[in-house]
N, C-alpha and C positions, 0 to 999 in steps of 0.2 A: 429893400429889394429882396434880400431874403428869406422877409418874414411874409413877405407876397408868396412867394415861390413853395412855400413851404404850406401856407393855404392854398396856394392850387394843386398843389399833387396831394396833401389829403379831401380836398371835395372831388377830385378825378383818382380814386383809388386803382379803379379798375383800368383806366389807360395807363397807369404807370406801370403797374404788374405786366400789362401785355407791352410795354415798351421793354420794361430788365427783361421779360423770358424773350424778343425779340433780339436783345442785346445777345444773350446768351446763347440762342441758338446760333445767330452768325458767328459768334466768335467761334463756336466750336467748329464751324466752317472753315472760319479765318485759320484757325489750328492745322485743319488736314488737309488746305492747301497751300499755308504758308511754306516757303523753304527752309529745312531742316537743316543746318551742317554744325558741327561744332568748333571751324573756324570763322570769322567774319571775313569777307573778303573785300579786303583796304587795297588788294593790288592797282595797279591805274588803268585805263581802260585803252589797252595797247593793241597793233599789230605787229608780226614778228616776220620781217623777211629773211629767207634762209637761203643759202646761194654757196654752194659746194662747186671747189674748184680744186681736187687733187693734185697734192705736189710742190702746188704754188707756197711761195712765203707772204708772212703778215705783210710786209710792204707793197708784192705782185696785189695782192687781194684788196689792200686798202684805195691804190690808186684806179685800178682797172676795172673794180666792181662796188666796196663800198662808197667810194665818193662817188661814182654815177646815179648809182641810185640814192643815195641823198640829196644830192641837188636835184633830182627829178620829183624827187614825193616829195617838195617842199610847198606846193601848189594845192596841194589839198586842202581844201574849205576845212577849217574847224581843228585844226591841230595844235597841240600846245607846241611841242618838243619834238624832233626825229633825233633820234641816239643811234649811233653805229659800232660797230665794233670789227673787229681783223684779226685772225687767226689763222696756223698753218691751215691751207685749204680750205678753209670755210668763213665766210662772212653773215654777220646776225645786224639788221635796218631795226629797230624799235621807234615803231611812228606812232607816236602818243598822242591819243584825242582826247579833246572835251569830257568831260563825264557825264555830260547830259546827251551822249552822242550812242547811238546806238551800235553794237557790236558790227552788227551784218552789214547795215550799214557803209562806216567805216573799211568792213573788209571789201566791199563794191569798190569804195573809192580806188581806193590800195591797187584793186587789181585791175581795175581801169587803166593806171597809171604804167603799170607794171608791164602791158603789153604795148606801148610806146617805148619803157628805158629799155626791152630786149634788146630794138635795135643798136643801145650804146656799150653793149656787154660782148667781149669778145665772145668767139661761134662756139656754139655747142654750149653754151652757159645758160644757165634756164634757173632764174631765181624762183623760188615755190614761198607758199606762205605758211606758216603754223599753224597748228590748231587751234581752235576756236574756244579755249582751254580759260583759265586767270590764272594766278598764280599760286593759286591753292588747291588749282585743279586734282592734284593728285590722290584722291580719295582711297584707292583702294592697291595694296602690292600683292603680288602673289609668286609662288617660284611651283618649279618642279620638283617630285621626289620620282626620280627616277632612277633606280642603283644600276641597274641592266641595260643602261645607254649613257653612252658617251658626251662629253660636252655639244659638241659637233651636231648630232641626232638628236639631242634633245630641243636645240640651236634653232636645226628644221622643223621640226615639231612643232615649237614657238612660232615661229615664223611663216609656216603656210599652212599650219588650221587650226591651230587655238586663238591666233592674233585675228584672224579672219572672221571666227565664232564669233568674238567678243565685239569685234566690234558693230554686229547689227543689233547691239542691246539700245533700247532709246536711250540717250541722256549720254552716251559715251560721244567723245570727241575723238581718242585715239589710245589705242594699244599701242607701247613703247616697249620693246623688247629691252632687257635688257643681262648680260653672261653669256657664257659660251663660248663657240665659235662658229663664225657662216663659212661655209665651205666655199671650195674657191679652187679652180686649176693654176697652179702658179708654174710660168717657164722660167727656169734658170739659162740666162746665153751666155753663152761661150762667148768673150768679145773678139778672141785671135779669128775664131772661126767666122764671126761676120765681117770680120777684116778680109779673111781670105775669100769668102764670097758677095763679096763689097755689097752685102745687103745692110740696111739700116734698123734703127732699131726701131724707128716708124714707121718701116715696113714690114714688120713683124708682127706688131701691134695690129695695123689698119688689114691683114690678109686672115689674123685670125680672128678678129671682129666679124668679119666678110664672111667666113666659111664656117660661120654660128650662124646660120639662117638656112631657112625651106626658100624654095623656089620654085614658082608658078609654072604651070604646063598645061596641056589643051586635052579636050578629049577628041577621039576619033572613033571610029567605027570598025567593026572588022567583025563576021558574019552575024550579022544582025544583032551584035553586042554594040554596049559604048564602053568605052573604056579612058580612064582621066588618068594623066600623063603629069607628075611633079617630082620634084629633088626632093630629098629627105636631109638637114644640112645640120641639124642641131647638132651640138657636143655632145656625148654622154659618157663617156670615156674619157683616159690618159691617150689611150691610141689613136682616139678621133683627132686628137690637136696634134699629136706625135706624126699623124701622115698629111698635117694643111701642108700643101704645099706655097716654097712663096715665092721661087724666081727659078729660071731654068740653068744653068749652068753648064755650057758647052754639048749641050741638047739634055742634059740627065736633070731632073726636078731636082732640086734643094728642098727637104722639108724641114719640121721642124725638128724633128728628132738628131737632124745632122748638125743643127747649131748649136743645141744645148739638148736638157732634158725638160722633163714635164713630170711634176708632184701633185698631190693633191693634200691642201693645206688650209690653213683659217685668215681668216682676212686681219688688219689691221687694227689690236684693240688698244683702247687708251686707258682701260681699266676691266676689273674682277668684277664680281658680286658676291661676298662670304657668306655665310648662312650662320651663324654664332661660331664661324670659327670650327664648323664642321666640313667645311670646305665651299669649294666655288659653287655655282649653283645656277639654276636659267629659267628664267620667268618673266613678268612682262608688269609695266606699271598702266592702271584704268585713269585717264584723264577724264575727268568731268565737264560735260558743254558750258558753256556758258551761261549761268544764269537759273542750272538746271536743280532740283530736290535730291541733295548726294545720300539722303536716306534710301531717298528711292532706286535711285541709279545702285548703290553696291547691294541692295536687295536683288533687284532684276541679275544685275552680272551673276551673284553666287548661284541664284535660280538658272542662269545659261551653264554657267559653270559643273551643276551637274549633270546638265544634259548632254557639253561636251564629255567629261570624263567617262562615258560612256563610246565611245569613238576612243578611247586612247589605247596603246600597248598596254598587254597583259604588265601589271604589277607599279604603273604609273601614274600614280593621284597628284590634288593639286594640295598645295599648304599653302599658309595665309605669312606673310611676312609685315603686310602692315592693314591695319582695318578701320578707317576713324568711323563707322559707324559706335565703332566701341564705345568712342568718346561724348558721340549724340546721345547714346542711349543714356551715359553717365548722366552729360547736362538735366535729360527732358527726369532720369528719377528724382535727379536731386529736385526740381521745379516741383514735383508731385508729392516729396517727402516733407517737403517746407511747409506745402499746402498742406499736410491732412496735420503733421503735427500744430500748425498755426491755429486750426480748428479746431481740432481736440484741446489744444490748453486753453484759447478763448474762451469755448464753452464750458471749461470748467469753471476759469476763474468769473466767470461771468453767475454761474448757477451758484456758486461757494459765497458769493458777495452780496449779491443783489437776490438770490431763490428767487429768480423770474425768468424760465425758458425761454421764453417769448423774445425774452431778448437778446440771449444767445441762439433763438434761429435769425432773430434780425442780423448777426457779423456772422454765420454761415453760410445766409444767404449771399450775402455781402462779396464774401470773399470769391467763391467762382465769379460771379459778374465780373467783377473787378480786373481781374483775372484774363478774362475772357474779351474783354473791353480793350485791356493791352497787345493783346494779340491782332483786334480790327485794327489798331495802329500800325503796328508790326507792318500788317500783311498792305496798308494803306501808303503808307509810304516805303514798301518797297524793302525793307528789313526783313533780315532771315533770321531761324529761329537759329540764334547760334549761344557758344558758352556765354559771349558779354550780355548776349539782351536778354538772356535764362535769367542769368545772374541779378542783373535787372530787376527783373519781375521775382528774384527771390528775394531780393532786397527791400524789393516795394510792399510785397504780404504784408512782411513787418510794420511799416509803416501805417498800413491799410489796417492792421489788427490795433494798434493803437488809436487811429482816430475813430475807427469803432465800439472801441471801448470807452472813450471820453464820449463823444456822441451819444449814444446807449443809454449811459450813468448820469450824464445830462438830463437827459430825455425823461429817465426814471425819476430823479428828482425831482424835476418840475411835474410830471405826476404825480407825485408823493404831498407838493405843499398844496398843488389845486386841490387833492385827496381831502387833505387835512383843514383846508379854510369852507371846503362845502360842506365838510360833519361839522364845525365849529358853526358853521352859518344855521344849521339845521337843529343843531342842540339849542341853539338861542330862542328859536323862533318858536 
């Protein structure tokens, strides 16, 4: 059979040459479309419900919100596993699918389901879903060097137009802020004093919720004007919450200033972010979509990156805290350094042995093909180009330079004795 095979591709010379340069233009395809990362992503192919309930303990949270919603997504076509978890104020559903099950998908299911279990979540509880992320989504860190602002300022910064920039880059999933402080009015109350004006502390809560909103109004007319009539009601101040009123007392308003005071303060953190120990620091982590080329995605972000830093406060750039492009570009030189040193020593020791070029362009040819032929696999079944499958194909050169050099020297030889029995045939005759 493949001494057949071996007579058909030398009497069709010319269709095998246009099949390898055929091979090898695709693969150089397969190359600049496959997916680039330098970790494989083994994570399992999950959704992530998120369901914040301040205040609450892990037991409020486990009974009232994560066992509903697990018994309810349990009904989903195609699931392996649903994994729950409980923690002060917040609960994380892990509904784990098929692997042959498609992301988006799966998140339809999810959120099909999600708008039936509302009604078994106590009021005002609105579970949301994660990003559309895996678990090695996190490609790229970055923080602020800002000396001339404060945690706080840097906090907003992050938070209402760098996080916002970033995230209309294709291939992002989500901007995760993470240092600082988010600003925040916090009331201190006096408890003697809501005792003495038997207000609660629910009603304190629900009046200045209430008195953080604009309110609708009409227009009318008045000499051949129109004029549009509304409340102005947002906070923007200490003083704005300092005069909400909440109940009347013996005809005089109670506000808020008579029960306690009003600060302006950072919200509740569970942790820092150091920067080597140079101090705290505030930046934001790039999540990568689903599925998506993280070569490409923290090319684009750094390309956004300088068109935000152009919008920022005098003397505030950004600096990089973690980059795995770094680590792609390592895998893809090391792949390209194997390859040219694997060529250059074949074709010497090939010209040093045998002084026949010919057949050290036969294993140079060889080796891109070959090469490039892993790649239409790669990108065929759905493999990224990551360290293990680099590794792979650097593994395999070698292997590839060896049966070309046996093959070759084969090959030479048996030309060598057909050589030698046709001048021995022709000397005779």
């Amino acid at each position: 059979m493949v001494r057949l095979l071996i007579q058909l591709a030398l009497r069709n010379r010319f269709v095998i040459l246009l099949l390898s340069g055929g091979l090898f233009i695709f693969g150089l395809y397969s190359i600049r479309e496959n997916p680039i990362d330098a970790i494989p992503d083994l994570s399992e192919n999950q959704v992530i419900v998120f369901t914040e309930w301040m205040g609450r303990s892990p037991q409020v949270m486990e009974d009232q919100v994560t066992y509903p919603l697990v018994s309810n997504l349990q009904g989903i076509p195609k699931i392996k596993n649903i994994r729950g978890t409980s923690m002060f104020g917040m609960s994380f559903v892990y509904v784990i699918f098929e692997d042959n099950v498609d992301i988006y998908w799966a998140r339809t299911r999810v959120l099909e389901r999600l708008n039936y279990a509302q009604r078994l979540l106590p009021q005002g509880i609105t579970p949301t879903l994660g990003p559309d992320g895996t678990g090695v989504g996190h490609i790229y860190w970055y923080h602020l060097d800002a000396p001339r602002m404060d945690l706080g300022e840097q906090r907003a910064l992050q938070d209402w137009y760098i996080k916002f920039a970033l995230q209309t880059v294709p291939g992002v999933a989500e901007i995760a802020s993470f240092g600082g402080f988010e600003k925040q009015y916090q009331l201190v109350v006096d408890p003697v004093k809501l005792q003495y004006y038997n207000i609660s502390l629910m009603d304190v809560m629900t009046q200045v919720r209430a008195n953080n909103n604009d309110v609708g109004g009409r227009k009318f007319e008045m000499a051949d004007m129109a004029y549009i009539i509304r409340g102005l009601g947002y906070i923007k101040s200490k003083e704005d919450v300092e005069n909400i009123a909440l109940r009347n007392y013996n005809g005089i308003p109670v506000r808020v200033k008579d029960i306690g005071s009003v600060q302006m303060g950072g919200d509740l953190r569970l942790g820092i972010f150091d920067a080597n120990g140079q101090g705290e620091v505030v930046g934001g982590i790039v999540v990568m979509r689903y599925g998506e080329n993280a070569d490409k995605v923290i090319t684009a972000v750094k390309a956004k990156m300088v068109e935000v830093e152009k919008g920022l406060p005098e003397g505030v750039t950004f600096k990089t805290s973690y980059d795995r492009s770094i680590l792609i570009k390592e895998a893809i030189e090391s792949v390209k350094g194997t390859l040219i040193e694997e060529m250059i020593t074949v074709s010497i020791v090939v010209i040093i042995f045998l002084f026949h070029w010919r057949s050290a362009a036969i294993i140079l040819i060889q080796l891109p093909i070959s090469v490039a032929v892993g790649f239409i696999l790669l990108q065929a079944f759905g493999i990224s180009s990551n360290i293990m499958s680099l590794t792979g194909i650097a593994l395999a050169i070698g292997v590839v330079v060896d049966d070309g050099i046996v093959m070759v020297e084969n090959s030479y030889r048996h030309m060598s004795e057909a050589q030698a029995v046709k001048s021995n045939s022709s000397d005779k005759a």
